[in-house]
Residue, then its C-alpha position, 0 to 999 in steps of 0.5 A: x063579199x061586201x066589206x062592212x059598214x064598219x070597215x068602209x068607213x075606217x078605209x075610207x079615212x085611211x085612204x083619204x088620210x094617206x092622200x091628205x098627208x101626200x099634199x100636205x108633204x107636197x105643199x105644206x098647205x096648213x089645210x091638207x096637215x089638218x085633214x090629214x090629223x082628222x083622219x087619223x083622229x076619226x080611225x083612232x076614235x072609232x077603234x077606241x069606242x068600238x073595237x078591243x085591241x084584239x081586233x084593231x089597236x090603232x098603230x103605235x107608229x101612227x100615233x106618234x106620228x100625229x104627235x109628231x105634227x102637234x105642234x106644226x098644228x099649233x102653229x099654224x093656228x097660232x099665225x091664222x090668229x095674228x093677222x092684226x100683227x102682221x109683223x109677228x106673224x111675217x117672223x113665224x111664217x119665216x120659221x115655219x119651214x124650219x119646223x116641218x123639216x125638223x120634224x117631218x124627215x124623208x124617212x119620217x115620211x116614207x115610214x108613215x105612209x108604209x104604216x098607213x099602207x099596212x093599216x089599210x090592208x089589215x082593216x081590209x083583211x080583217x073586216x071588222x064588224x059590229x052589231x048596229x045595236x051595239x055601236x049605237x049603245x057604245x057611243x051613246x054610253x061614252x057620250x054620257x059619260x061625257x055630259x057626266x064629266x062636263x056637269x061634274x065641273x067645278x070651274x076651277x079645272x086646269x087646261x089639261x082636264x079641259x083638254x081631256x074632256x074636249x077629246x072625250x066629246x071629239x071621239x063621241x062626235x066622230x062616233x056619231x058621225x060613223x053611225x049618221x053616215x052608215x045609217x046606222x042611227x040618226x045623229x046630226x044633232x048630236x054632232x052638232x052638240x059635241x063639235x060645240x062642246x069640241x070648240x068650247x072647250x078647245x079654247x082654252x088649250x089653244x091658248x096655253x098652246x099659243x103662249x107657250x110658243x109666243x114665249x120660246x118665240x120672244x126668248x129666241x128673238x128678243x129685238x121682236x118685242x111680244x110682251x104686250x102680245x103675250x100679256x093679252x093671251x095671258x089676260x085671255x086665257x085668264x078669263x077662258x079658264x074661269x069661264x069655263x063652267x059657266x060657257x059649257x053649260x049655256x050651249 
């Protein structure tokens, strides 16, 4: 019997997750860890707005595993954005393989790709199904709710509540990309609309993220001088938050 929309796409992401994880163990390629946390962003997603955790509740293991790779994730955008200080951006690059091996362990790894293996045969072996009417008005409830929120902004939110709002309009995009490419309904604007959203919001908390590093960074290193570094992301984050009502509403 043919597994249902619903269950090919979560196999899917399961086992392109598991082979991007795999060479990003391999290579330590920023591409294959950002594909990989997709992945498991899209499965996580999916099963939150369309599943009750009767039938699938995304694994506490996977979760913490994603967590785990937050901040390898941050830093690798924050050297993707360095390359008019090439100085700095030499010194993280040098740091960087110290970071994936304090976090990422051979048994960290070897753990993760079991869990990913015994989520692949439980989605197999239980074969979620929902109704096309139903997945439809799921995600088109949560994406209200997020124009909802987005409209409620006042312009004064901290980055954390931007933050949430950007994940509200990622699972809403992952949403509809399920329902776009199962033909379940027609969304490529909408995507469009919510991976805008996604960016815009993102900002903001991209750079808290960056300061943060830059900050531990210029402690732990302080003949590398990163104070006017450091003064222009304050400068910019200072101006993406008081932005960002007015930035979200001009889409």
């Amino acid at each position: 019997m043919k597994p249902t929309p619903l269950t090919q796409y979560l196999l899917y992401q399961l086992y392109h997750g598991r082979i991007k994880f795999q060479e990003f163990h391999a290579d330590r390629h920023p591409a294959s860890l950002h594909a990989f946390r997709i992945a498991m962003r899209k499965v996580r997603s999916i099963a939150k707005l369309l599943l009750d955790e009767t039938t699938f509740a995304f694994p506490q293991f996977l979760k913490e595993g994603i967590k785990t790779t937050n901040d390898l994730r941050e830093l690798d955008v924050l050297i993707g954005s360095l390359e008019k200080y090439p100085k700095i951006r030499k010194e993280l690059l040098l740091i960087r393989p110290k970071q994936f091996e304090e976090r990422l362990s051979e048994l960290f790894c070897e753990a993760l790709l079991q869990n990913l293996d015994a989520t692949y045969t439980l989605i197999y072996e239980s074969d979620p199904a929902i109704f096309r009417e139903i997945a439809v008005q799921k995600v088109l409830t949560h994406y209200q709710h997020c124009l909802d929120e987005l409209n409620a902004l006042t312009g004064d939110e901290k980055p954390k509540d931007l933050h949430k709002l950007r994940i509200m309009f990622k699972d809403a995009r992952y949403g509809f990309e399920f329902l776009n490419v199962s033909d379940l309904h027609p969304s490529a604007e909408l995507i469009d609309y919510c991976r805008t959203m996604q960016e815009r919001l993102g900002h903001v908390q991209d750079y808290v993220n960056q300061l943060e590093w830059l900050t531990t960074f210029a402690a732990e290193n302080p003949a590398l001088d990163l104070s006017e570094l450091i003064a222009k992301r304050k400068k910019k984050l200072k101006k993406l938050k008081e932005s960002a009502k007015d930035t979200t509403r001009s889409v």
